[in-house]
C-alpha positions as CSV (number, residue, x, y, z in Angstrom):
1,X,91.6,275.4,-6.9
2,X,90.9,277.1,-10.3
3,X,90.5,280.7,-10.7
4,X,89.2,283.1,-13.1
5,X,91.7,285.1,-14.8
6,X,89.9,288.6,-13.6
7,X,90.0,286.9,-10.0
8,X,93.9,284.9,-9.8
9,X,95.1,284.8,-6.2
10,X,97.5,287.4,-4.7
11,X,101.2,285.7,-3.7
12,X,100.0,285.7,-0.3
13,X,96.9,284.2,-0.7
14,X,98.5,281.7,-3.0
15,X,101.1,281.0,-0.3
16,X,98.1,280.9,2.6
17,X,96.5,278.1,0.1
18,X,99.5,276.2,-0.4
19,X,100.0,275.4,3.7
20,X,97.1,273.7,3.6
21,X,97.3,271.6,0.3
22,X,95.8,273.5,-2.3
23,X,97.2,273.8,-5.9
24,X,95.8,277.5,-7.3
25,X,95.1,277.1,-11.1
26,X,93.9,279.6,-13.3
27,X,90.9,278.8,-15.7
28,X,91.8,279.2,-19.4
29,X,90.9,283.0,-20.6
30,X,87.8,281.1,-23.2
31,X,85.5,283.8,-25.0
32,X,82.5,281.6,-25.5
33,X,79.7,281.8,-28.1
34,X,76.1,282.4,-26.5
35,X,73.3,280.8,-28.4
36,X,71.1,282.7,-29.1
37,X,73.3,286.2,-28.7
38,X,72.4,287.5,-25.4
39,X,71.6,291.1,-26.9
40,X,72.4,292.5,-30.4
41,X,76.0,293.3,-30.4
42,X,77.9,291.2,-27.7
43,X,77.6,287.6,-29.3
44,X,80.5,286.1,-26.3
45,X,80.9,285.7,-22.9
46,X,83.4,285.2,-20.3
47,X,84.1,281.6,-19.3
48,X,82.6,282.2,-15.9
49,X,79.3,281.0,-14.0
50,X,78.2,277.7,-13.9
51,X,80.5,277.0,-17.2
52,X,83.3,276.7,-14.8
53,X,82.3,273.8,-13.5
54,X,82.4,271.5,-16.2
55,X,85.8,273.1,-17.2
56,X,87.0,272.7,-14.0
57,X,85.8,268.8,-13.9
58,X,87.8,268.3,-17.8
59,X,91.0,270.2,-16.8
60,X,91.2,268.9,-12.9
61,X,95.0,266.4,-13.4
62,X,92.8,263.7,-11.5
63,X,90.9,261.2,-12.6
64,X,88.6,260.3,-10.1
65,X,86.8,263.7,-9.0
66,X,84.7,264.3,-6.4
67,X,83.3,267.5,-7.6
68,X,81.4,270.1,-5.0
69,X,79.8,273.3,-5.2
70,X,81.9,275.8,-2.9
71,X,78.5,276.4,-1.3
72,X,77.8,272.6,-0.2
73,X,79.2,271.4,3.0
74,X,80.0,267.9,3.9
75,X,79.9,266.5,7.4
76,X,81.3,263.2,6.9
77,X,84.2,262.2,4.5
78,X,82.9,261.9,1.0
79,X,86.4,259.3,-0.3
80,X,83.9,256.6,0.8
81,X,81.8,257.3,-2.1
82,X,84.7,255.9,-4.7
83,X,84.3,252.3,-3.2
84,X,80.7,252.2,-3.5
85,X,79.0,249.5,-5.7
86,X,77.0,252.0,-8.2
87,X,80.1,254.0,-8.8
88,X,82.6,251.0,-9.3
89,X,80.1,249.9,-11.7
90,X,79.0,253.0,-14.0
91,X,82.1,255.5,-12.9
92,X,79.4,258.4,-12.0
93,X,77.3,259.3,-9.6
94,X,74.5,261.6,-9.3
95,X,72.1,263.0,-7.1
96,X,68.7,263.8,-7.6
97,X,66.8,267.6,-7.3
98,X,63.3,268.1,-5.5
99,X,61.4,268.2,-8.5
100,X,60.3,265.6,-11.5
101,X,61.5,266.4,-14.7
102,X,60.3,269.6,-17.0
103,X,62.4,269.1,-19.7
104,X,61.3,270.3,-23.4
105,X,59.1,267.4,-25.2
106,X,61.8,267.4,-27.9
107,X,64.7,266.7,-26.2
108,X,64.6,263.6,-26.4
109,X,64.1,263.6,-30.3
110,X,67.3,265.7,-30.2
111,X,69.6,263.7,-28.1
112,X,68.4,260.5,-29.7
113,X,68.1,258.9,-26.4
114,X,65.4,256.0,-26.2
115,X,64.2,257.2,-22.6
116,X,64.0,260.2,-20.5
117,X,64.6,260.4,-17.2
118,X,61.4,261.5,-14.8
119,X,63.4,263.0,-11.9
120,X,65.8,266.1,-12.2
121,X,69.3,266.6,-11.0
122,X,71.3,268.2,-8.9
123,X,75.3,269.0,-9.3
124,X,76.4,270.4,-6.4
125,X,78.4,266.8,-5.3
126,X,79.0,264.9,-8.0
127,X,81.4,261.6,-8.6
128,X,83.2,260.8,-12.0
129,X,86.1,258.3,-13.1
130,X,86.9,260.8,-16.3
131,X,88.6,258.0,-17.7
132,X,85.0,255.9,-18.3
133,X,83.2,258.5,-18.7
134,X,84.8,261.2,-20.9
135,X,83.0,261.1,-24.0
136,X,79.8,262.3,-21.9
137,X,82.2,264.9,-19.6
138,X,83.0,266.3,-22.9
139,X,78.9,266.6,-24.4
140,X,78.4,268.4,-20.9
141,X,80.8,270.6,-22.0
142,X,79.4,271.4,-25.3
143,X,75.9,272.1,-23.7
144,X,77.0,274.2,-21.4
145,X,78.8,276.4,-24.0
146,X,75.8,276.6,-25.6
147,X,74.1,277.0,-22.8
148,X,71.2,279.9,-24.3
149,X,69.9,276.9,-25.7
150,X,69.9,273.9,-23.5
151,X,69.2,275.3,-20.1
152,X,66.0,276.3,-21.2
153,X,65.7,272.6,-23.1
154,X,66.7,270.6,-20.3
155,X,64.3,272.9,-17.4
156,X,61.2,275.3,-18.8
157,X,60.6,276.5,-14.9
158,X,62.7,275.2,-11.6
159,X,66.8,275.3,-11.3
160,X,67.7,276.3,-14.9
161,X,71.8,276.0,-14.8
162,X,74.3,273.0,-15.2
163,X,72.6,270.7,-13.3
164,X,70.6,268.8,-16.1
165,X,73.5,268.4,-18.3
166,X,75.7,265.7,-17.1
167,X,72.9,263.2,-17.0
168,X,72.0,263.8,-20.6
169,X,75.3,264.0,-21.3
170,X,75.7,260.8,-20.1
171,X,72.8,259.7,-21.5
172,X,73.4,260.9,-25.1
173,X,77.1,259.4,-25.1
174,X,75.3,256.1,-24.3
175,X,77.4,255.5,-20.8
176,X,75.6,254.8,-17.4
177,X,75.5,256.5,-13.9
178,X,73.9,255.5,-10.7
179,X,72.0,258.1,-9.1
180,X,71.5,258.0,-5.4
181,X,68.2,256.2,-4.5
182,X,67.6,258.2,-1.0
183,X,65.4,261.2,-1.9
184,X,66.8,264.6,-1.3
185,X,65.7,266.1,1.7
186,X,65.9,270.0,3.3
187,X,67.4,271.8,6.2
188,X,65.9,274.9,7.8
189,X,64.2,277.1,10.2
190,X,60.4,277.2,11.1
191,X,58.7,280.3,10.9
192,X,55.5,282.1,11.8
193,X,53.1,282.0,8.7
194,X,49.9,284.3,9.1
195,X,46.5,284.8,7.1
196,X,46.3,287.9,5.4
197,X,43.5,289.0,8.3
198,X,46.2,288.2,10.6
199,X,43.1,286.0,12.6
200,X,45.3,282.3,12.5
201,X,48.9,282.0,12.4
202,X,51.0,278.6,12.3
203,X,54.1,277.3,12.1
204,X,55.8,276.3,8.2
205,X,59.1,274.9,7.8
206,X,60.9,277.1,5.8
207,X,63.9,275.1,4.1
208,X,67.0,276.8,2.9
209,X,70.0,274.1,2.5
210,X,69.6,270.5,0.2
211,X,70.1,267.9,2.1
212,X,72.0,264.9,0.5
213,X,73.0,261.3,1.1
214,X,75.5,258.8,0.9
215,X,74.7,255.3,-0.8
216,X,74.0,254.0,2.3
217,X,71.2,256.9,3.2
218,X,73.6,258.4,5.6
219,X,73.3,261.9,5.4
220,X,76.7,263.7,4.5
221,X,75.9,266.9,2.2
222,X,74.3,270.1,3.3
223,X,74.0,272.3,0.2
224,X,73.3,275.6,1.3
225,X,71.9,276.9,-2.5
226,X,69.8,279.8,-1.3
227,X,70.9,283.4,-1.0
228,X,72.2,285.0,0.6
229,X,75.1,282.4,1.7
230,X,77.9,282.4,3.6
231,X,79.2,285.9,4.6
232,X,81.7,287.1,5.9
233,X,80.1,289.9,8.1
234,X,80.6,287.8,11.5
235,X,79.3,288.8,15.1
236,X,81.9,288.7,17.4
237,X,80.6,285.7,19.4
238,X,78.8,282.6,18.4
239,X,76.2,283.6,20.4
240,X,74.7,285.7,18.6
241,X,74.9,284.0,14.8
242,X,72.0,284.0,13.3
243,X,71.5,279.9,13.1
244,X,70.0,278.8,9.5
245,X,70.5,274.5,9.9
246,X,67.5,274.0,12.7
247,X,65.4,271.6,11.7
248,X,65.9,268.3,9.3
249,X,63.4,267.4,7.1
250,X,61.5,264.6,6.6
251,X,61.3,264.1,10.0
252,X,60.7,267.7,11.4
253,X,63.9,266.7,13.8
254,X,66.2,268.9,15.2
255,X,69.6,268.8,13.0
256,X,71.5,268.9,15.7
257,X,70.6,265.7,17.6
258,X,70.5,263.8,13.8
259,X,73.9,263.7,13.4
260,X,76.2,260.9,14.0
261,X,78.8,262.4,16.1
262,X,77.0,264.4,19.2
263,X,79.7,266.4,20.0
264,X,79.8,268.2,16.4
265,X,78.0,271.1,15.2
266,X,78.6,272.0,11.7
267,X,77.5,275.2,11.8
268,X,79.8,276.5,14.9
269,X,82.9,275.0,12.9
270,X,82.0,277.2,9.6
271,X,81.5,280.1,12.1
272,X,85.2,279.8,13.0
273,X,86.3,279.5,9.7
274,X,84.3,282.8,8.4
275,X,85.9,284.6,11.5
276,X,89.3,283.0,10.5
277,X,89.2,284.2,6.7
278,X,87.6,287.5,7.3
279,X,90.7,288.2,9.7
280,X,93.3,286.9,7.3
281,X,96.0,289.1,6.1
282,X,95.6,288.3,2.7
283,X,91.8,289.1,2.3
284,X,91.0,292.6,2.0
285,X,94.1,293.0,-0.4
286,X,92.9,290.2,-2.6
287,X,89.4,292.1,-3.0
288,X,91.0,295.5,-3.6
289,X,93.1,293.4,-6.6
290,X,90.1,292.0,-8.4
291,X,89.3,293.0,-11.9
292,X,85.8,291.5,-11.7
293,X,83.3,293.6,-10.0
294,X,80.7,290.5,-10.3
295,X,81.7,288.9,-6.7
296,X,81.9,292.2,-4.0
297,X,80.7,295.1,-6.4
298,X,81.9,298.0,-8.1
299,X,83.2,299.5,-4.8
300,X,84.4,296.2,-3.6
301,X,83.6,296.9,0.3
302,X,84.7,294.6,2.6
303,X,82.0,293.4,5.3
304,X,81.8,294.9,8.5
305,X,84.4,293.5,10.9
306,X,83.6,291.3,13.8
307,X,81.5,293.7,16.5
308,X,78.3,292.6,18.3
309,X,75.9,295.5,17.5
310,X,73.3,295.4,20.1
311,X,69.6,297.5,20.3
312,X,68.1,298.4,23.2
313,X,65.4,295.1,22.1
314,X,68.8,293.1,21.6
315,X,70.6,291.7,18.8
316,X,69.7,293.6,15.8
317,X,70.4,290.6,13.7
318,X,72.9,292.6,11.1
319,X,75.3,289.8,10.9
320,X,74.5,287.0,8.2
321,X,70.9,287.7,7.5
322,X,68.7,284.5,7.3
323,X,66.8,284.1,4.2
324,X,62.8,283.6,3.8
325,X,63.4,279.8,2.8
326,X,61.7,277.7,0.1
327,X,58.0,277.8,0.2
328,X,57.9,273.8,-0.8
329,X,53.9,274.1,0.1
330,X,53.6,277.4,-2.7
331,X,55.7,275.3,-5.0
332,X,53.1,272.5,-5.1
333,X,50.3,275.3,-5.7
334,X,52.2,276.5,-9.0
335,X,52.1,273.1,-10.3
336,X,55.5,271.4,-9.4
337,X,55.4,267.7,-8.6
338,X,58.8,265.8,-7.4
339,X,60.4,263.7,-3.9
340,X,59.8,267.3,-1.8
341,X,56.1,266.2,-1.1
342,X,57.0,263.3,1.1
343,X,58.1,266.0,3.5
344,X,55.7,268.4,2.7
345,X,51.9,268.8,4.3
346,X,49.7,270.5,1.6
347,X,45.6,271.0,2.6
348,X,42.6,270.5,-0.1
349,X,42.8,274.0,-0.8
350,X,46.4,273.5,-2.3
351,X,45.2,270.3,-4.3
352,X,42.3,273.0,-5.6
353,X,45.3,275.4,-6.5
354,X,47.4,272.4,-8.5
355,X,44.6,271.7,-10.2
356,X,43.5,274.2,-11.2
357,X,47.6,275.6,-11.9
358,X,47.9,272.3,-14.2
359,X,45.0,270.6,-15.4
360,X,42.5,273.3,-15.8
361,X,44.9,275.6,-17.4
362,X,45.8,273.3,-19.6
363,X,42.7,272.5,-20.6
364,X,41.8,276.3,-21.1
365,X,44.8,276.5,-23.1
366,X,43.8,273.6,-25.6
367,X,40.4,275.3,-25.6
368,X,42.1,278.5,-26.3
369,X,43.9,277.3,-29.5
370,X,40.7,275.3,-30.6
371,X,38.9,279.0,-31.0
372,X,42.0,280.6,-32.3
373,X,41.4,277.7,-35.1
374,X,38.0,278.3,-35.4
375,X,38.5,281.8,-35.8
376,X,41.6,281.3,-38.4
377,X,39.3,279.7,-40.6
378,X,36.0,281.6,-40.2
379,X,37.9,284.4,-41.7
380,X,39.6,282.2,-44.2
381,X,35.9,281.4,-45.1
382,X,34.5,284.7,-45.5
């Protein structure tokens, strides 16, 4: 496990790590160059944010990796992904993101690639043999460095971050991946939804957490990517958690009776696991030792501990607050194409919204231009 410098474990976190197989490593102290400078006088930053994942990938001693955001859960054993045939053959794999591609017209012209991909990406589980594919593991890290620049190259709207980079990487270095053919699909609650009178109200599925596959369309990663997370401010009983993996989509099933083993329920297990490291001796001193304020704040206050607060309505729903969801229905409104619609019902009004988000304001902006032209010369002329 690698570690900022401002955030290297304590000796007894280090020692609590080591009883259950993990190596603590810290990250190398790297001042890197923003592009363009993030404001006038401070031209570097701090090796930290989605940068560390790309270091972490170069300076991991394996070299097959199964790489996975610390937010992305996976229910079955993810080894079986190094026999599979697309990574035997290409020594990556990738998975795609809910939305078709929005890169910058010129990237291509600037990676000198003869094709562009249509879909996005998504890196929270990825799968590399660093030996095959180094060259491009390496480019990753050189567009992440400079990242100022090529996040907003490689996305101009949705997901702007790592994710695009190890594709084009790839891509540019001229090596191959295999990216998972089973779309990516979403896990989440349904809620209430209401007109503004208030006169109809239906039910939306509301999805918070990715939902990803193995190559055999099993499903095996939940990637919960929307805030807020994981915390660690637990009720005292199961009971009374506030559930956010309820329904499974495409399908509109209920998660639980989708997965393989019965008997399981992911979300119960990472319950226990929440209680176990929010009562750990080692936490609350690691927090009060961190010289970064980014992760728990200035103050760095610890979570409430494990009580059961209760109202006189019930549970007041304090502990691990569910968030709204994506709005997958709004996102096709703004103008965002990609695999979500196969799980998502959109009316003709939305269809009037896209086009009118897309085409027609397209159009108006050509037209736009065209008078700004006209104009440009008019006065030229007189």
């Amino acid at each position: 496990m690698f570690f900022p410098i401002k955030e290297l474990p304590t000796a007894a976190l280090e020692a609590a790590l080591s009883e259950v197989g993990v190596v603590c490593r810290p990250l190398p102290d790297l001042q890197l160059q923003d592009f363009p400078p993030s404001n006038a006088t401070d031209t570097e930053t701090d090796l930290s944010g989605f940068t560390m994942k790309v270091a972490a990938l170069i300076l991991s001693r394996f070299q097959e990796v199964i790489f996975l955001d610390s937010d992305n859960v996976a229910i079955e054993d993810p080894e079986i992904l190094f026999n599979s045939v697309g990574y035997k053959q290409t020594g990556a794999l990738l998975w795609p993101d809910y939305w078709h591609s929005s890169a910058a017209p010129d990237l291509q012209l600037i990676l000198d690639v003869p094709s562009m991909a249509d879909n996005t990406f998504e890196s929270g589980q990825m799968v590399f043999d660093k030996k095959r594919v180094w060259q491009g593991l390496l480019l990753a890290a050189f567009f992440n460095m400079q990242s100022n620049l090529y996040y907003e190259l490689f996305s101009n709207f949705m997901g702007k971050g790592d994710k695009e980079s190890f594709a084009h990487a790839l891509r540019a270095a001229r090596l191959h991946y295999h990216l998972l053919e089973t779309p990516v699909g979403s896990l989440g609650i349904s809620k209430t939804s209401c007109s503004r009178d208030q006169r109809s109200c239906w039910q939306e599925f509301a999805g918070n957490t990715m939902t990803q596959h193995d190559t055999d369309g099993k499903l095996m990663f939940l990637h919960t990517n929307l805030s807020p997370k994981w915390s660690l401010a637990v009720p005292a009983e199961f009971a009374f958690y506030n559930r956010r993996w309820q329904v499974l989509e495409p399908g509109n099933a209920t998660f639980l009776t989708t997965l393989q083993n019965p008997l399981r329920d992911p979300e119960a297990e990472i319950y226990q696991i929440l209680v176990n490291l929010r009562c750990a001796d080692f936490l609350e001193l690691y927090v009060s030792t961190l010289e970064s304020d980014q992760r728990m704040g200035a103050q760095k206050q610890m979570p409430l501990g494990l009580k059961a607060f209760r109202s006189i309505g019930g549970w007041t729903g304090s502990f691990h607050p569910l968030n709204n969801g994506i709005d997958f229905r709004r996102a096709y409104v703004w103008g965002l194409t990609g695999p979500y619609l196969h799980f998502t019902p959109t009316s003709i009004g939305d269809h009037f919204q896209y086009i009118k988000n897309t085409w027609g304001k397209a159009k108006l902006g050509r037209l736009h231009r065209f008078w700004n032209w006209v104009k440009f010369w008019r006065r030229r002329l007189h």
